[in-house]
C-alpha positions as CSV (number, residue, x, y, z in Angstrom):
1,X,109.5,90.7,124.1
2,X,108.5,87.1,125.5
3,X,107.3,87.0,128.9
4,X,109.4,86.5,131.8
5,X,108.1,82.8,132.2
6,X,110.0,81.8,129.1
7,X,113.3,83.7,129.4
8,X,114.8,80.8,131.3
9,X,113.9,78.5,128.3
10,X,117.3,77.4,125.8
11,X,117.4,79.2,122.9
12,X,116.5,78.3,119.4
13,X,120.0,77.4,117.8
14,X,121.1,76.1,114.5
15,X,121.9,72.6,113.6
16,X,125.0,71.0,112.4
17,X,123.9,70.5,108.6
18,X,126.2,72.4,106.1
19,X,126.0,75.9,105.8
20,X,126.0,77.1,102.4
21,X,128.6,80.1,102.1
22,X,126.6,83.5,101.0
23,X,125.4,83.7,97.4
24,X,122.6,86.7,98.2
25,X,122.5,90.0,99.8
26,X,119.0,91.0,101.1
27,X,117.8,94.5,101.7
28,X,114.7,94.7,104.2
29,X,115.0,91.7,105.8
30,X,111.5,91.3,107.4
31,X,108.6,88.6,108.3
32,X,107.8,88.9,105.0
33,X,110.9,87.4,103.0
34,X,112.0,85.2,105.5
35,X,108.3,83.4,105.3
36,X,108.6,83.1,101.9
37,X,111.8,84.1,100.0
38,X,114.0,82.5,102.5
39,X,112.0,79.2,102.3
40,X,112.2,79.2,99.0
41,X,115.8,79.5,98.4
42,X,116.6,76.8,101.0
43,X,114.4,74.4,99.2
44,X,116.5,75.1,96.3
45,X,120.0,74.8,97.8
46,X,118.4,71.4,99.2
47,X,117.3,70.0,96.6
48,X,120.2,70.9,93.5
49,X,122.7,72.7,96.0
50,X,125.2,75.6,95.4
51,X,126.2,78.5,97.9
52,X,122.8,80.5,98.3
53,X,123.5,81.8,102.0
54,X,121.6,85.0,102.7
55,X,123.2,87.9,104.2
56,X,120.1,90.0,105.3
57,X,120.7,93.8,105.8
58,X,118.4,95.9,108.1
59,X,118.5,99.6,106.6
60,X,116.6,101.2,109.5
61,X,116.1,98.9,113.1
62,X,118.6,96.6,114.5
63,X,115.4,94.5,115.5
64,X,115.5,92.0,113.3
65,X,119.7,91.5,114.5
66,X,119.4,91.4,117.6
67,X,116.4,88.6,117.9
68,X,118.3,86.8,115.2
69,X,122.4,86.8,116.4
70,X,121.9,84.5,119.6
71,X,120.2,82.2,117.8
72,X,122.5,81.9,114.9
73,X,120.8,83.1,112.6
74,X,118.3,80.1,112.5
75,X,114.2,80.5,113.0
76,X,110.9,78.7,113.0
77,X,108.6,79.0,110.3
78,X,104.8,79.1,111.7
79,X,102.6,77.8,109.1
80,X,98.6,78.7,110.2
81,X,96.4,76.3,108.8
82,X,92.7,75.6,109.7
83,X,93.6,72.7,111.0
84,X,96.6,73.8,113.1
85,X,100.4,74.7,112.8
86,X,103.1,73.3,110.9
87,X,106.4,74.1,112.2
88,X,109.6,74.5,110.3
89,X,112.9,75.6,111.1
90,X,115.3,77.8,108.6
91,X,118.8,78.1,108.5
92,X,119.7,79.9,105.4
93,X,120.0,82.9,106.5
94,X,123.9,83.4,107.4
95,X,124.2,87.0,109.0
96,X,122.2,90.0,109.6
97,X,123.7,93.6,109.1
98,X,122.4,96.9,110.3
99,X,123.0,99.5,107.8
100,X,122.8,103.0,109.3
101,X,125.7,100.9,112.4
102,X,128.0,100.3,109.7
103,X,127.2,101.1,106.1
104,X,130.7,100.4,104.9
105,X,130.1,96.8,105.8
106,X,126.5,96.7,103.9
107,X,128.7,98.2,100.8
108,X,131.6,95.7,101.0
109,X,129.1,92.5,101.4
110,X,127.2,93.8,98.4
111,X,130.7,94.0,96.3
112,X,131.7,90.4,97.1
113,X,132.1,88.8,93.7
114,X,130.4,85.6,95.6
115,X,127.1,87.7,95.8
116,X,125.8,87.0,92.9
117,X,121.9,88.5,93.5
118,X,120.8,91.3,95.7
119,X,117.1,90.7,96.6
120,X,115.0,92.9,98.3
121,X,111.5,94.0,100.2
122,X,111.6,97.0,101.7
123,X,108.1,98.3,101.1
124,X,106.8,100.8,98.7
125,X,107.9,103.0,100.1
126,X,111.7,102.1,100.1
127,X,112.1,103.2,96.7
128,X,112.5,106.8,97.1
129,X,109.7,107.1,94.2
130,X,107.0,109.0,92.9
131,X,104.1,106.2,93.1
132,X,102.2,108.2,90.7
133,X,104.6,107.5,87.9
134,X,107.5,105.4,89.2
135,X,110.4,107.6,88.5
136,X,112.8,108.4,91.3
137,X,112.3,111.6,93.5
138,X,115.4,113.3,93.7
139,X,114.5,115.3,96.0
140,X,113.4,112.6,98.5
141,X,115.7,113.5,101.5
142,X,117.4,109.9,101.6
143,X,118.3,110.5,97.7
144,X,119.8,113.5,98.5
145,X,121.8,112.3,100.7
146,X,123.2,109.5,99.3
147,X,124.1,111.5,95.5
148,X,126.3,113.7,97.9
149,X,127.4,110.8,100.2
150,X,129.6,107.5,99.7
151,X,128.1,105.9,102.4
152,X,124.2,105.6,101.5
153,X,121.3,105.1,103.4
154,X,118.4,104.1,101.4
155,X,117.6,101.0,98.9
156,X,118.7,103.1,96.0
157,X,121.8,104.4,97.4
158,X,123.4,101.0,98.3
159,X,122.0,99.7,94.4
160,X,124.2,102.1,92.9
161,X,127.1,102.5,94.9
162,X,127.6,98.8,95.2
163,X,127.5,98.6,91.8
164,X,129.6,101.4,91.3
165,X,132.4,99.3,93.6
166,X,131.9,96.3,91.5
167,X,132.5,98.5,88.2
168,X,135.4,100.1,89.7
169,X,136.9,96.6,90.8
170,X,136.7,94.8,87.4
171,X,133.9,92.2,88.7
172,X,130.5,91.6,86.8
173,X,127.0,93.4,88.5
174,X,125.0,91.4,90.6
175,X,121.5,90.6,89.7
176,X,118.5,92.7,91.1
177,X,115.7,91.2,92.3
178,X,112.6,92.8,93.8
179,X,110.1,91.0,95.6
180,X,108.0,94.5,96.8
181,X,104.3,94.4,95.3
182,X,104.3,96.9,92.7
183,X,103.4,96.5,88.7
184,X,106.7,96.0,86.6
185,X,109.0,95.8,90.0
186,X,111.9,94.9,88.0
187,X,111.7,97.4,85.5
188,X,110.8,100.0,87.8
189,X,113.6,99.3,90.4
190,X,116.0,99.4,86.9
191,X,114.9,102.9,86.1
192,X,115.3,104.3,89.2
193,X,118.7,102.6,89.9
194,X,119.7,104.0,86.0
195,X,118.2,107.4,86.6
196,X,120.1,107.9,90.6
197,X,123.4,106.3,88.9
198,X,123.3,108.8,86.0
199,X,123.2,111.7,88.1
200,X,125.6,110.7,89.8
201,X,128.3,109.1,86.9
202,X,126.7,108.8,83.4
203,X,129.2,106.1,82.9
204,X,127.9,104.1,85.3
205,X,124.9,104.3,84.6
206,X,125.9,103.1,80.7
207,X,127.5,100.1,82.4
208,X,124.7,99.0,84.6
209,X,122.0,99.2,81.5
210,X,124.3,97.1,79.3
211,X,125.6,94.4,82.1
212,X,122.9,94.7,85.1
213,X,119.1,92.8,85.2
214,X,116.6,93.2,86.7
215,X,113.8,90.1,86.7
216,X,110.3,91.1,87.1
217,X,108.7,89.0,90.2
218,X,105.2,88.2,91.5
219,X,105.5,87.2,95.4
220,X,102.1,85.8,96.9
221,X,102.1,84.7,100.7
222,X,100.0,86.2,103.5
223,X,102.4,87.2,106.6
224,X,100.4,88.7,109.6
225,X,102.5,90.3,112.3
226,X,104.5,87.9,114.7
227,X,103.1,89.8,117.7
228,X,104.5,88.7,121.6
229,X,101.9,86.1,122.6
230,X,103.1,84.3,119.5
231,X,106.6,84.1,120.8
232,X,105.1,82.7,123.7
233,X,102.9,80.0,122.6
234,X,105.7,78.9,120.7
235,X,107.6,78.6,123.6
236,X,105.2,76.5,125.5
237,X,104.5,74.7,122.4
238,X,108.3,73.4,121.7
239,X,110.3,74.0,125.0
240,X,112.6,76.4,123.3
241,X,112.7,80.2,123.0
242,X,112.7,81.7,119.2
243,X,112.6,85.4,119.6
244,X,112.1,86.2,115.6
245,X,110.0,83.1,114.0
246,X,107.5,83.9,111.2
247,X,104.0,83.4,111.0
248,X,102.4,82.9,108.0
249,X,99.0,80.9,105.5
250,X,100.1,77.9,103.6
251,X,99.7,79.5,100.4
252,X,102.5,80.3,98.5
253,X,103.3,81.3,95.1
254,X,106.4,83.1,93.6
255,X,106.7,83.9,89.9
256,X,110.1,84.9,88.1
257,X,111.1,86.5,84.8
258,X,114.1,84.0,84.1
259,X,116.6,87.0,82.9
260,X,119.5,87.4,85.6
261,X,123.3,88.2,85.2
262,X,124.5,86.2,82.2
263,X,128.5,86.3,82.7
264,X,127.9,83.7,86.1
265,X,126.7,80.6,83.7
266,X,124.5,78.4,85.7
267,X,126.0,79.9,89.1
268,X,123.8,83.2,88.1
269,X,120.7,81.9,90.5
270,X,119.9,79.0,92.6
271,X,117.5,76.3,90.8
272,X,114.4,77.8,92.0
273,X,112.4,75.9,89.7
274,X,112.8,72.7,91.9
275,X,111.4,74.2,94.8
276,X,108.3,75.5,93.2
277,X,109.2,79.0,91.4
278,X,107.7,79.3,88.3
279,X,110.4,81.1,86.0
280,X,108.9,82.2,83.1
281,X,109.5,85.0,80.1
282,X,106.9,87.6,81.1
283,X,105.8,88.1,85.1
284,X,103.4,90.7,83.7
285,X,99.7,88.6,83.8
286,X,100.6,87.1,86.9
287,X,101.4,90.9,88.7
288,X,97.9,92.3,87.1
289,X,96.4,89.3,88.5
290,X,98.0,89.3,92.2
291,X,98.2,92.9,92.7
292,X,94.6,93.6,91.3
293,X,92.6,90.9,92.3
294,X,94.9,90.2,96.1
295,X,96.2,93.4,96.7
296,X,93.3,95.0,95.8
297,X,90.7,93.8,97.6
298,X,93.1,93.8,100.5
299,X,93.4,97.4,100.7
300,X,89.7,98.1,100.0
301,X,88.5,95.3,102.5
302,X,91.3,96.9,105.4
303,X,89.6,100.6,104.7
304,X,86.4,100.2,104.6
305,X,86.4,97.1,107.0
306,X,88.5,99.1,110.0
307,X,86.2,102.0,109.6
308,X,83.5,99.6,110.0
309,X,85.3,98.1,113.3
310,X,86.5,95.3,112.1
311,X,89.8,93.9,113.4
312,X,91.2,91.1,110.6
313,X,90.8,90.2,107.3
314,X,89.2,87.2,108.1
315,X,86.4,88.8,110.8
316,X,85.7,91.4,108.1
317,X,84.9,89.0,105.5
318,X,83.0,86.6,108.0
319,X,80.7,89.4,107.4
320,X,78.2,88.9,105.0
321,X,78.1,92.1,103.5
322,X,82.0,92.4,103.3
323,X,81.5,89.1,101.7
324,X,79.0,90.6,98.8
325,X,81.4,93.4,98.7
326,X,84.7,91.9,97.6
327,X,82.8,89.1,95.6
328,X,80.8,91.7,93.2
329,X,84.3,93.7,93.3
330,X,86.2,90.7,91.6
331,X,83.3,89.8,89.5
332,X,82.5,93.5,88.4
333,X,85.1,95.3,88.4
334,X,88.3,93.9,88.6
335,X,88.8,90.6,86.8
336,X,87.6,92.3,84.0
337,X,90.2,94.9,84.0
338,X,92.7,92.8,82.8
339,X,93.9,89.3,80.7
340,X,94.4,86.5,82.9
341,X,97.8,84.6,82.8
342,X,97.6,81.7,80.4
343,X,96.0,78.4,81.8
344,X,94.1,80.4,84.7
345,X,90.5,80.8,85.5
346,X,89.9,83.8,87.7
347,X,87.1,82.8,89.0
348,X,88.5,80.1,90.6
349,X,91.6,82.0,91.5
350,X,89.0,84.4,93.4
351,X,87.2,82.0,94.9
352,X,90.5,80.1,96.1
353,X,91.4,84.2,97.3
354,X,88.1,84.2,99.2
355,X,89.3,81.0,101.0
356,X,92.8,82.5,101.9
357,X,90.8,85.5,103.5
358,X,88.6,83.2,105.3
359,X,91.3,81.5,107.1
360,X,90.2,82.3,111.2
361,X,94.4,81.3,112.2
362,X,95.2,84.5,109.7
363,X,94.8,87.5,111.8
364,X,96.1,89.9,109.2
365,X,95.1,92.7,110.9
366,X,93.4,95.5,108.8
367,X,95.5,98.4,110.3
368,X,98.6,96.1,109.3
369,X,96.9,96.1,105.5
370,X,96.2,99.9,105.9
371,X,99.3,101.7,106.7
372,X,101.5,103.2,103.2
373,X,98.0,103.5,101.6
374,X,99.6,107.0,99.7
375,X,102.4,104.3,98.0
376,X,99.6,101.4,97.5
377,X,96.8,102.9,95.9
378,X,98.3,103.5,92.3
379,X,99.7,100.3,92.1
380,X,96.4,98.3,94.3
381,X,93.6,100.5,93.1
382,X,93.8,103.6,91.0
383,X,95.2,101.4,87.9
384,X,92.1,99.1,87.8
385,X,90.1,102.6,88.4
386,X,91.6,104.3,85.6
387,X,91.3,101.0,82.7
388,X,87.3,100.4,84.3
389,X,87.0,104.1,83.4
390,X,89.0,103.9,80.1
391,X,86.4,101.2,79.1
392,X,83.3,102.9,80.4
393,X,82.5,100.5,83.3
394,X,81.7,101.4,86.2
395,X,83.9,100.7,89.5
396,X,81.5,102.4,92.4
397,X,83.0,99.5,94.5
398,X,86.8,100.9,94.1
399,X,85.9,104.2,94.1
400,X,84.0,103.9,97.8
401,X,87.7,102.1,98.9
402,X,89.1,105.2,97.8
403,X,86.8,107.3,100.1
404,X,87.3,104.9,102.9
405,X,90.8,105.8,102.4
406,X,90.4,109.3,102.6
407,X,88.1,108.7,105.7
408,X,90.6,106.7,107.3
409,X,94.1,109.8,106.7
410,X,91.7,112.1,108.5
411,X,92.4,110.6,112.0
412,X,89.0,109.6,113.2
413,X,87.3,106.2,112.6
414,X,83.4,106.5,112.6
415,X,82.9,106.3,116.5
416,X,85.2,109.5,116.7
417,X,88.2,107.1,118.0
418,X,91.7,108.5,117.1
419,X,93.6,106.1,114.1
420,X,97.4,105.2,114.6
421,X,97.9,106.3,110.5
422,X,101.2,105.3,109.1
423,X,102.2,106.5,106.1
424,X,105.2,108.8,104.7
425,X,102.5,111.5,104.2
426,X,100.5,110.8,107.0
427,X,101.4,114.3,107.8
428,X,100.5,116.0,104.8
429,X,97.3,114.2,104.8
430,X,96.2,114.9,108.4
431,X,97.1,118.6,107.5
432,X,95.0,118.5,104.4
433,X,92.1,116.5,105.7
434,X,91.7,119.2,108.4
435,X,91.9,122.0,106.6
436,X,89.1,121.4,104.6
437,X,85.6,121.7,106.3
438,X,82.8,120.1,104.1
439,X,83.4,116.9,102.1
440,X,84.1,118.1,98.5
441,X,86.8,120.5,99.6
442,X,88.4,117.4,101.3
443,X,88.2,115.2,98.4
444,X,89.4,117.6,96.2
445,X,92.6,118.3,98.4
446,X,93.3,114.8,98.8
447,X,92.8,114.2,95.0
448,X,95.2,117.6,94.1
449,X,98.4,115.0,95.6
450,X,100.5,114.6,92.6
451,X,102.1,111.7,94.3
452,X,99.2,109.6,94.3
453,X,96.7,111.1,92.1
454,X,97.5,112.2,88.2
455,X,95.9,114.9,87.4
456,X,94.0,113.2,84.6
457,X,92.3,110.4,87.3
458,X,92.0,113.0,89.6
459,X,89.6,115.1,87.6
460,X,87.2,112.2,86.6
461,X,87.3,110.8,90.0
462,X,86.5,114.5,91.8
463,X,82.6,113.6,91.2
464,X,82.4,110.4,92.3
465,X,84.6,109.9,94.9
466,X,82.6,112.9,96.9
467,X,79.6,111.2,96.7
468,X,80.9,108.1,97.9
469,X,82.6,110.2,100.7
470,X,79.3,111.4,101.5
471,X,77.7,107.8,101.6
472,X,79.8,107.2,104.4
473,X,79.8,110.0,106.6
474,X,75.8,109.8,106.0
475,X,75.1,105.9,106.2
476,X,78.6,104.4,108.0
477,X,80.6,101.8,105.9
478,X,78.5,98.8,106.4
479,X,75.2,100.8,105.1
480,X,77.1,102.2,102.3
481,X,78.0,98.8,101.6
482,X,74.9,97.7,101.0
483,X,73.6,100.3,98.8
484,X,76.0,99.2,96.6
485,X,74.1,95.7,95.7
């Protein structure tokens, strides 16, 4: 919370330009869609109009509400350049709901004929999925609630029985769009809505594969934190109090498969293309590209660069063998992996990556970066592991990221300092990390996770990934490093 110094100041409040009526329902709304997203969509509305308002929906912390509500919704925008801010405030958001307060309400919002789109970012894992294959885990404890329960709680759940309402009623589904990092979000986020609504009505589940989409997307913006002290220096900065603004790089880039509810005309999604969305037939290329070559070298440089004491992105690679490192990883082992988008050189999309990173007014933390590493690595990692491997080249680079991760679950960083892990297994992790007492066993229980490891990787990573595991216990991360130039 700000500091007493700045309660006092007037609050951040919303101007008297039209409000667009709502057009949207978003689940999960955090920094990150309201930095990007949000901006987006009120470029659009701007620029060719039409009733886009967002109605966000928390599904776990009334956080987000209660910063949000006295200011009318409204926020600023932080944009952290190397040559200072840019400020920006947003209005399209038109409501925030809480979901476990009042999940009828969530329900009824998402069955508004005027709702058009349900968008969504609420993490990995907020699918209630298997990461290892992307099918739906019925027996994930939030599923099993809501296939007994009207009144869901998770992502899912509210999909399906929204959609169910709309059936019921005679109105045409909304679109779904994902805007979570993970390979084929739109046609993994179909399957598992189709696979929850056919166990629970097989009808259903007919009508949502004829009538329901579900566009691909590739989201691209770094969003650190907003921690306290940025409230305040806001504060002093502009005179008024903003409890919930969003801080984030000037980059942006957000890439669409054009395929969304046809029975809406042109009133099936604002004109994104006029304020910068690139809507195109096939997201694919672009999601290799982002979630290897950005995502990627995120999680590695967060692993291998907390365990090495580093605090931010930006510090780790200021180091110059972190900078080696992710360099020969994009070179080596990663661009290769894949077929770049049409019209793009990777090499100049790394470099211009290497930039982004480099940015000193980004502290994206590396504990931020590392937390859900059991629903990142498949999607981040493992998939560029498994094609390297498939084509006989070697990935020692990716496969010491994947040590650092298993380093990192057991608890202790490399100067015996307890680590805050979050993850949904941190549990089962800690549990299996301590129960084995030299290196190989640990590898091989951390490898035996079905979730995260199939067994096919698992076997032909068993080998390696212990002697990378023993690199850094013997050398420490920076010295292990450096052995591999």
């Amino acid at each position: 919370m700000p500091a007493e110094a700045f309660k006092d100041m007037p609050r951040l409040h919303r101007s008297a330009a039209p409000k667009p009526e709502p057009g949207i329902v978003h689940l999960g709304l955090g920094a990150f869609f309201r930095a990007f997203g949000a901006i987006y969509i009120e470029d659009a509305v701007k620029a060719s109009g039409g009733n886009w308002g967002i109605i966000g929906v928390s599904l776990r912390s009334p956080d987000t509400r209660d910063r949000l509500a006295p200011q009318d919704w409204a926020y600023t925008s932080v944009e952290l350049g190397p040559d200072g801010e840019k400020l920006r405030q947003v209005e399209i958001v038109r409501e925030v709901l809480v979901a476990p307060e009042d999940p009828q309400a969530v329900l009824d919002r998402m069955s508004d004929p005027a709702i058009r789109i349900v968008s969504l970012t609420v993490t990995e894992k907020g699918y209630c999925h298997d990461p290892a294959t992307g099918k739906l885990n019925p027996n994930h404890p939030d599923i099993l609630h809501d296939l007994e329960n009207p009144l869901p709680v998770s992502a899912p759940g509210f999909l399906v029985r929204a959609l169910q309402r709309r059936r019921a009623a005679g109105r045409l589904p909304f679109t779904v769009l994902t805007c979570d990092n993970l390979p084929g979000n739109g046609m993994l986020v179909r399957g598992i809505v189709l696979d929850f609504a056919r166990r629970l009505d097989p009808v259903l589940a007919d009508w949502i594969e004829a009538e329901g989409r579900f566009p691909s997307t590739m989201v691209d913006r770094i969003t650190p934190a907003t921690k306290p002290e940025d409230i305040d220096r806001l504060a002093e900065t502009t005179g008024v109090l903003d409890e919930a603004p969003v801080l984030h790089e000037p980059f942006r880039q957000w890439v669409v498969e054009d395929d969304f509810v046809p029975g809406y005309g042109s009133d099936a999604r604002p004109d994104l293309a006029t304020s910068g969305v690139e809507m195109v037939a096939d997201v694919t290329p672009y999601e290799h590209m982002k979630l290897r070559m950005l995502n990627g070298t995120h999680s590695s440089l967060a692993y291998l660069g907390y365990l090495a004491g580093h605090e931010t992105i930006a510090e780790t690679v200021a180091d110059p063998v972190f900078a080696s490192f992710v360099n020969r990883l994009w070179r080596e082992e990663i661009m290769p992996s894949f077929a770049p988008p049409a019209g793009i050189d990777l090499a100049d999309y790394a470099a211009a990556l290497f930039e982004r990173y480099s940015n000193p007014a980004i502290r994206h933390r590396t504990w931020q970066i590392a937390m859900d590493g059991s629903q990142k690595l498949p999607q981040r990692i493992l998939g560029t592991i498994a094609d390297d491997l498939k084509a006989g080249r070697p990935c020692p680079g990716l496969i010491l990221a994947v040590a650092a991760w298993m380093r990192y679950v057991g608890g202790l960083d490399e100067k015996g300092q307890p680590i805050d892990v979050r993850d949904p297994l941190a549990e089962r992790l800690r549990v299996l990390s301590d129960g084995a007492d030299i290196p190989k066993a640990k590898v091989t229980a951390l490898l035996s996770i079905r979730e995260i490891f199939d067994i096919d990787l698992a076997e032909q990573l068993a080998g390696p990934v212990t002697q990378a595991y023993c690199r850094l216990l013997g050398l420490g991360t920076r010295k292990a490093l450096e052995t591999l130039a």
